[in-house]
N, C-alpha and C positions, 0 to 999 in steps of 0.2 A: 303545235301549241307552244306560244310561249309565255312563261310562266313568272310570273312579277320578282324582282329577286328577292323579297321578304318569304314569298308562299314558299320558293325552293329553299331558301333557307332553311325553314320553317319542316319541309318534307324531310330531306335530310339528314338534319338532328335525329327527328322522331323514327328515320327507322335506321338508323344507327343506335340508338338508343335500344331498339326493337331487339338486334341481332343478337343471337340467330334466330330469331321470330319472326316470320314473315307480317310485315307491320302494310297501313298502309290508311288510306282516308280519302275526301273529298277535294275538289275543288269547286270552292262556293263564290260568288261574288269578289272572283281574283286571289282568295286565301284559302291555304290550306289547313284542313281540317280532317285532325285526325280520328279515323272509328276503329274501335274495337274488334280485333280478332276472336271470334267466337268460335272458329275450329277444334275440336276435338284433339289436333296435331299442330300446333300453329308454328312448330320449324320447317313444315313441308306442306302447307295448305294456308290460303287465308279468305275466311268467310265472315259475312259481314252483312249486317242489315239494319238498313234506313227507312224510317217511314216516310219523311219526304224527299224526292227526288227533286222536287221544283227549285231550281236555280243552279243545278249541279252540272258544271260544264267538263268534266274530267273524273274519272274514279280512278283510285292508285295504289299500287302495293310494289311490296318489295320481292326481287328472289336472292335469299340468303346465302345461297350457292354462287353468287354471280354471275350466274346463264340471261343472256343480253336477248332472247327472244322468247314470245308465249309459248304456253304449254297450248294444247288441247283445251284443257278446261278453261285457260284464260282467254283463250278467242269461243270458248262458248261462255263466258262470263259476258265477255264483249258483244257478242251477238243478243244475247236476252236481253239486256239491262238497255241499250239499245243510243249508249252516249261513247263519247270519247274516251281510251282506255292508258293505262299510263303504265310503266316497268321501271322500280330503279333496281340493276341490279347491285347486291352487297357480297364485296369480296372481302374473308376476313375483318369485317364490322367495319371496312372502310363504304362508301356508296360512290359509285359510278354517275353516270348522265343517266336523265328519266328521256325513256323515250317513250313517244305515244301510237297510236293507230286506233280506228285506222287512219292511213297516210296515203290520201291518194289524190294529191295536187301536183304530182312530180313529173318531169319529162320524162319519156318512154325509156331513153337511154341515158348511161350514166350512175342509174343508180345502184348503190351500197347493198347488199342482200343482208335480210335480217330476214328468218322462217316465220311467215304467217302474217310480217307487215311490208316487205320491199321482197319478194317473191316471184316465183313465173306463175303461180298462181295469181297474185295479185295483178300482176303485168300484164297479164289477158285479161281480166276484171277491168280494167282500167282503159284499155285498148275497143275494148267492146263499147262500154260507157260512152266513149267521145267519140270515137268512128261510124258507129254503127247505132246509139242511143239503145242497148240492151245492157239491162241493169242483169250481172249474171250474181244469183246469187253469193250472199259471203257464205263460209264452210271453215267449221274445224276442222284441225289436223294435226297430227304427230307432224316431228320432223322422222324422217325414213319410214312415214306413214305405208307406204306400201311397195318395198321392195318384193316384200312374198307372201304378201295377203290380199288378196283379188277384194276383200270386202271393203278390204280399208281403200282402194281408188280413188281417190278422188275425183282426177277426169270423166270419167266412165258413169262413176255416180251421178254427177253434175250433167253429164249430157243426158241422161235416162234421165232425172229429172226435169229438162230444159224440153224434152221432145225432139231434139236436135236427132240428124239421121249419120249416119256414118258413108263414108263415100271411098273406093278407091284412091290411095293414093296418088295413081297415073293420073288421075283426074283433080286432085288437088288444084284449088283457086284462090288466088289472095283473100285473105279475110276467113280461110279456113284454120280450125284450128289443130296441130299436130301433137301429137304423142309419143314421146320416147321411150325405150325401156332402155336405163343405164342404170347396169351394175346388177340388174335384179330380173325377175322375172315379168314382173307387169308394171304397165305403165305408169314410170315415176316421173317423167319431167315433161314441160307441153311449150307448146310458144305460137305466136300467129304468124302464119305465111303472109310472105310480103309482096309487091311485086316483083320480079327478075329474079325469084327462087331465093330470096332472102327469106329468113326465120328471125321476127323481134322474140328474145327470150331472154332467162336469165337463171341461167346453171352458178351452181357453188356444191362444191364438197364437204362445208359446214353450215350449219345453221345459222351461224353467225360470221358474215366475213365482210369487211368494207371494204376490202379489195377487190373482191370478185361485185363485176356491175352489167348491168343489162348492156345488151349488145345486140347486133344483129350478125348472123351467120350463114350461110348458103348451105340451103337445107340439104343438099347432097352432101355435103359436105360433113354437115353431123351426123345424118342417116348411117354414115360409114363409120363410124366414133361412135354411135350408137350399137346398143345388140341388134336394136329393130325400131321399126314405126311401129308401134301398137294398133293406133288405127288415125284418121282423119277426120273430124266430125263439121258439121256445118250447120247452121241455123235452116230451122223447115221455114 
């Protein structure tokens, strides 16, 4: 989304003004419009309630701490509320770029990793949509959502949800999708096999890095960099 340079202006100010109060508001009709923090903690949470939603093309807050991607609760803020979501983050009362999600007009490869909007999660979301026309659900998540807690999954969950069946690896087909385990016990990273044993995915070791970008890798090649394949799942 881009955003008129009065409304960024406009955003700006106000949650600079805000810090270290997680500040934040609307955009209505190209301008931004700020609402009220009504949290109980408004340095480390910001809630906020609007009776009309009609014409609101973007909702937006700040994080005070300057952490450049959603929390959990902001991609379930974003999931409910069910429009475009916006982050400026505030370092020392200065504000950074607002970035928004979801973000998903982008070429397969190349892109920038930010946790929860430029992801290997997102990357199969995206991959499925336009190859195969399967809208896979969106899904919260921590960043190091599940190095060693089986419930937190996300893969795993998302295919028991989808009905999808799990399949041999030896038997692995383009268009299926794979499962890492790096660094941890259960499966933290995924990507879609390609044809000639290439893997589209997109690993980072921070939540936030614009240097690390989606690529493609020969999945033997990671399997062995990897602790293990978790498993392989495929659409029934």
């Amino acid at each position: 989304m881009r955003l008129h340079p009065n409304a960024r202006h406009a955003l700006l100010n106000h949650v600079e003004r805000e810090w270290p109060r997680e500040a934040g508001g609307v955009i209505r009709d190209g301008g931004f419009h700020p609402v009220e923090n009504l949290h109980d903690d408004p340095e480390h949470y910001w809630e906020f309630e609007l009776e009309d939603m009609a014409g609101v093309e973007a909702v937006i807050h700040s994080h005070p701490d300057g952490s450049a991607f959603p929390s959990r609760q902001d991609l379930q803020s974003q999931i409910a509320v069910g429009c475009l979501h916006g982050i400026v983050p505030v370092a020392d009362g200065v504000a950074g770029d607002v970035f928004f999600w979801p973000d998903r007009g982008r070429p397969y490869l190349g892109r920038p990793y930010r946790h929860g909007v430029t992801d290997c999660f997102t990357l199969i979301r995206d991959w499925y949509a336009r190859e195969r026309g399967i809208e896979l659900p969106p899904q919260a998540y921590d960043w190091r959502w599940d190095l060693t807690s089986p419930q937190h999954d996300l893969f795993v969950r998302t295919r028991r949800a989808l009905g999808w069946r799990r399949v041999e690896p030896c038997e692995a087909q383009p268009g299926d999708v794979v499962v890492f385990a790096v660094g941890g016990s259960v499966g933290n990273h995924g990507g879609v096999l390609l044809e000639d044993g290439m893997l589209l995915h997109h690993p980072s070791v921070k939540p936030f890095d614009p240097t690390s970008l989606s690529h493609r890798t020969s999945v033997n090649r990671l399997a062995r960099l990897a602790r293990r394949i978790v498993e392989v799942s495929r659409p029934c």
